[in-house]
N, C-alpha and C positions, 0 to 999 in steps of 0.2 A: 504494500500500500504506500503511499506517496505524503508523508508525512508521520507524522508521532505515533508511536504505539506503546501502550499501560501493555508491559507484561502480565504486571499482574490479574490485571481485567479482561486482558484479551480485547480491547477496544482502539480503536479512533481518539486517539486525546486531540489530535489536531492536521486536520488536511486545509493547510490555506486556499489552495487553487479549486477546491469544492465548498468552501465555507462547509465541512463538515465539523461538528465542536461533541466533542463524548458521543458519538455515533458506534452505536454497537452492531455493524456490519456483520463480526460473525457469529455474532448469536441470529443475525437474520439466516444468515448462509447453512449454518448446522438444522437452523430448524429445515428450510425447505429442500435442502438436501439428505437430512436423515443422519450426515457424518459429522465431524469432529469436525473444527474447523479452527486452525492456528494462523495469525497476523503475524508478520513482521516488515517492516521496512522496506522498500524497492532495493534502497541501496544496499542492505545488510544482506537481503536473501542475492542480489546477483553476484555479492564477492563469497556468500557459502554456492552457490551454485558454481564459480570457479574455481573453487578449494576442492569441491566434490568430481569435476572432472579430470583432477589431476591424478 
């Protein structure tokens, strides 16, 4: 996600470029999907996603 994320919450603390403020995206996402649903970062998950191809 493109902006701040509460570990602890699993939420949206802050996306500037959507005016999104404490939006709990994936508590929407687990419900209508069924699964588990984890947040993090754009830019933290593409540099684990270059650690994991290595």
């Amino acid at each position: 996600m493109p902006g701040r994320v509460d570990q602890k919450t699993n939420q949206m603390v802050l996306v500037p470029n959507m005016r999104w403020l404490n939006f709990d995206v994936s508590g929407i996402l687990s419900r209508r999907l069924g699964l588990g649903v984890e947040l993090e970062n754009d830019a933290n998950a593409c540099l684990l996603s270059e650690l994991s191809v290595r």
